[in-house]
C-alpha positions in Angstrom: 0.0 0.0 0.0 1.1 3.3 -1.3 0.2 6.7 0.5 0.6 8.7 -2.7 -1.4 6.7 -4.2 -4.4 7.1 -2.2 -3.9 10.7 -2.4 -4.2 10.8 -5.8 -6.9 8.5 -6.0 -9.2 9.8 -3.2 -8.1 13.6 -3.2 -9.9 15.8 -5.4 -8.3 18.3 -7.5 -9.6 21.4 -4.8 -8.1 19.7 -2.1 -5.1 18.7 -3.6 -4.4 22.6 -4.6 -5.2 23.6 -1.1 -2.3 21.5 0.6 0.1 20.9 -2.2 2.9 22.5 0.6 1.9 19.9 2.5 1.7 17.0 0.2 5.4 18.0 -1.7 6.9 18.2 1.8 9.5 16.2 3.3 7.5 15.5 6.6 4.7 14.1 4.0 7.5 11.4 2.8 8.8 10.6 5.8 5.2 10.0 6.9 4.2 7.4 3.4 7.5 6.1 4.4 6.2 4.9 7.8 2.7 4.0 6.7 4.7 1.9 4.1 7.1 0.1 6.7 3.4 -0.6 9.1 1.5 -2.0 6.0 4.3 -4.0 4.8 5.0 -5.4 8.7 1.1 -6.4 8.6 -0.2 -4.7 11.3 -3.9 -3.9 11.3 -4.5 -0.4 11.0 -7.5 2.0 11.1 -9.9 3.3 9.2 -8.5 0.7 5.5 -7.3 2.2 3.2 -10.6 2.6 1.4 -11.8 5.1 3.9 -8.5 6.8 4.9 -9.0 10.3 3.2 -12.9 9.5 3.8 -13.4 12.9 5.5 -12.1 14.9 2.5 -14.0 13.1 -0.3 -17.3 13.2 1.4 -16.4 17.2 2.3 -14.6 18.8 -0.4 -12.2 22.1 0.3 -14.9 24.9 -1.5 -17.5 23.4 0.2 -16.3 23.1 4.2 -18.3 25.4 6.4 -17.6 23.4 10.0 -14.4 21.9 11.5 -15.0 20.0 14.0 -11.5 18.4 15.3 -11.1 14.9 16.5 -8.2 13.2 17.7 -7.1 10.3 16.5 -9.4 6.8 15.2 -11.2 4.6 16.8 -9.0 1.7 17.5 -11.5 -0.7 17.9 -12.3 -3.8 14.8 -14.8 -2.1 12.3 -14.9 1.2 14.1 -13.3 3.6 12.5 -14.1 5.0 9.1 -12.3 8.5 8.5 -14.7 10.3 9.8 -14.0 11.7 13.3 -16.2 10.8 16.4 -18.2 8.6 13.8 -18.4 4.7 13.2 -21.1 2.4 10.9 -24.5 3.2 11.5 -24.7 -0.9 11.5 -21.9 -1.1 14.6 -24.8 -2.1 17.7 -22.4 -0.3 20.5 -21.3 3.2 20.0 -18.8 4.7 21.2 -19.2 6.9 24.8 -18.0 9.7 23.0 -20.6 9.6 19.8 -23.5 8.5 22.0 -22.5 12.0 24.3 -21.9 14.0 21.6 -26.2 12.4 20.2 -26.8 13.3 23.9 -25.8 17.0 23.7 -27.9 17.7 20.0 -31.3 16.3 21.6 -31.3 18.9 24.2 -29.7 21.5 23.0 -31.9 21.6 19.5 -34.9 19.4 20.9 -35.0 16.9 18.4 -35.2 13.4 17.8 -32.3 11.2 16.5 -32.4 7.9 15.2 -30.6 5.2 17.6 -29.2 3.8 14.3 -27.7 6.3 12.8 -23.9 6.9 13.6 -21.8 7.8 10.4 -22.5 11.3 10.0 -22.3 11.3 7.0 -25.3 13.9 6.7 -23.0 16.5 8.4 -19.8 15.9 5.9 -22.4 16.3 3.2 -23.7 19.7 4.5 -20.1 21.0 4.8 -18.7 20.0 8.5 -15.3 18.2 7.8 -14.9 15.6 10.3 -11.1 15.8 10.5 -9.1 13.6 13.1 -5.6 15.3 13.7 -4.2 11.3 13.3 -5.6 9.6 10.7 -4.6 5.8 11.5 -4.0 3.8 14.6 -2.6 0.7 15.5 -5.7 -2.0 16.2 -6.0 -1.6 20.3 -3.1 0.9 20.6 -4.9 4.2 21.0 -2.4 7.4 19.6 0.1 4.9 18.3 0.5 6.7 15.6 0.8 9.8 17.6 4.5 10.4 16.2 4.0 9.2 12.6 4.0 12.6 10.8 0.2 12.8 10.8 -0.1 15.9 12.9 2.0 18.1 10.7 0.1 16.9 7.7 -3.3 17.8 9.3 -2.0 21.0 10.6 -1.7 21.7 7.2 -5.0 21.6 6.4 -5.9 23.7 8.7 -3.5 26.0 7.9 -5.2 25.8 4.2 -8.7 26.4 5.4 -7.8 29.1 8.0 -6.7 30.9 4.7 -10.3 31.1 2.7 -11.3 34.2 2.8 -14.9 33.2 4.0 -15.3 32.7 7.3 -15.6 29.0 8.6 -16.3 27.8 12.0 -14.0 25.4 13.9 -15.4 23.5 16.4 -12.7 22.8 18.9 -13.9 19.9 21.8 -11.3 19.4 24.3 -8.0 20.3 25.5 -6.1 18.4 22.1 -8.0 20.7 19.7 -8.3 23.5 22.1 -4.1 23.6 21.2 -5.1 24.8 17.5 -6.9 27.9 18.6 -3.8 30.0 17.5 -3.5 28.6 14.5 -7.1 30.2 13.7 -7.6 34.0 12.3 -10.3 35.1 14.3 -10.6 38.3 12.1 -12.4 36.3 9.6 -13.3 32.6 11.4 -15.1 31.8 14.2 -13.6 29.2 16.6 -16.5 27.5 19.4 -14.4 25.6 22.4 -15.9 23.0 25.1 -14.7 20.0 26.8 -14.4 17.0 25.1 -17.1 14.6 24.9 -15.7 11.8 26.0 -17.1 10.1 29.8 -14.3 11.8 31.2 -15.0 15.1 30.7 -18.3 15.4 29.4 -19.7 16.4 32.8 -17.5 18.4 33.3 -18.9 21.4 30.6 -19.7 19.5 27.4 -23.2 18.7 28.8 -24.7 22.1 28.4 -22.4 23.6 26.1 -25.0 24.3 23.4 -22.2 23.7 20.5 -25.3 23.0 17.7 -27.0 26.1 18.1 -23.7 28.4 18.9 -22.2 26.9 15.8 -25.5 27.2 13.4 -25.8 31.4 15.0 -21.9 31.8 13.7 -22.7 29.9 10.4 -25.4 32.8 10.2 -23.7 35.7 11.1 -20.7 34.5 8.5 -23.3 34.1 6.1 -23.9 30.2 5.6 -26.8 28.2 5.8 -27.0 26.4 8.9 -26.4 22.7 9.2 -29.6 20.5 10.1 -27.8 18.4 12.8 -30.6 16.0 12.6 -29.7 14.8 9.9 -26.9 12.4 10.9 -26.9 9.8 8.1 -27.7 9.7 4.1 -27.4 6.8 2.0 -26.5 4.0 4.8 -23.5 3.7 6.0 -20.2 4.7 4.6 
């Protein structure tokens, strides 16, 4: 398995203009070069291949409105599929920090989710890029590949979409993302902060935090259309 040539497979031609830096850089080598030497050793890594760039073909560059940061994958089997925080709509246990996040959207917007759906894909389709600052992991070995060159790559792209000159929103949850806030031009973006969602620290400000409707009344005043929340899954599972 190749890196490149997933990128040039699964990258469109928008997002591969907005991080060419990033893709002709050394650190981007040095990263397929590792991803090479863990396919080739045959460890089990998440998302496959097939849904590594999954966040960026479901959410192309023009057409991002939310970023809402994740860590790294799901390192559980048949969790992860490139899309942060989300896993198959046909996985029967979600994860604590998906099932918190459902939690928070029924009371802060008073609406009804399905208990099914999980992929969210209906949000990447609306324009919030689900983007994981790690986009693999070792199967069981949460933030193995914490060191793997992934970060740089992914601070790349938000370097990329801090520079559109139409304000986005980036959803930060969490003290991990909350360490990107000064990357962010808050001249032009709007950046919405509260605990992570996780067991840990949902209690502990996440509950409450009214991210939905603070993020839709920023989408407004920016001049986008708000996202329908609600609207978690399209077209089955990823």
């Amino acid at each position: 398995m190749n890196l490149r040539t997933l990128v040039s497979a699964q990258l469109s031609s928008s997002w591969k203009q907005a991080i060419s830096d990033s893709l002709m850089s050394p650190d981007f080598a040095s990263l397929a070069d590792f991803l090479y030497q863990e396919w080739s050793s045959g460890a089990l890594l998440h998302p496959g291949p097939d849904h590594l760039f999954k966040a960026f073909q479901l959410t192309d560059f023009e057409q991002v409105k939310v970023v809402l940061v994740g860590q790294d994958p799901y390192h559980g089997e048949s969790q992860a599929i490139g899309l942060s925080f989300a896993v198959p709509n046909s996985l029967r246990k979600k994860p604590p920090s998906l099932k918190n996040l459902l939690k928070e959207l029924r009371s802060d917007l008073d609406c009804e989710v399905p208990a099914e759906d999980s992929d969210l894909t209906g949000w990447a389709h609306q324009g919030v890029l689900l983007l994981n600052t790690l986009l693999t992991v070792r199967q069981g070995e949460p933030l193995s590949h914490a060191d793997s060159g992934w970060a740089k790559f992914t601070t790349g792209v938000l370097d990329a979409l801090n520079r559109r000159e139409r304000g986005l929103v980036f959803l930060l949850l969490g003290g991990h993302a909350a360490k990107l806030r000064h990357r962010i031009d808050t001249t032009r973006h709007r950046i919405i902060e509260a605990p992570h969602p996780s067991p840990l620290s949902a209690y502990r400000g996440f509950f409450g935090s009214r991210i939905y409707s603070k993020t839709n009344e920023a989408l407004r005043e920016l001049g986008h259309t708000p996202i329908d929340w609600a609207r978690i899954s399209i077209n089955g599972s990823v």
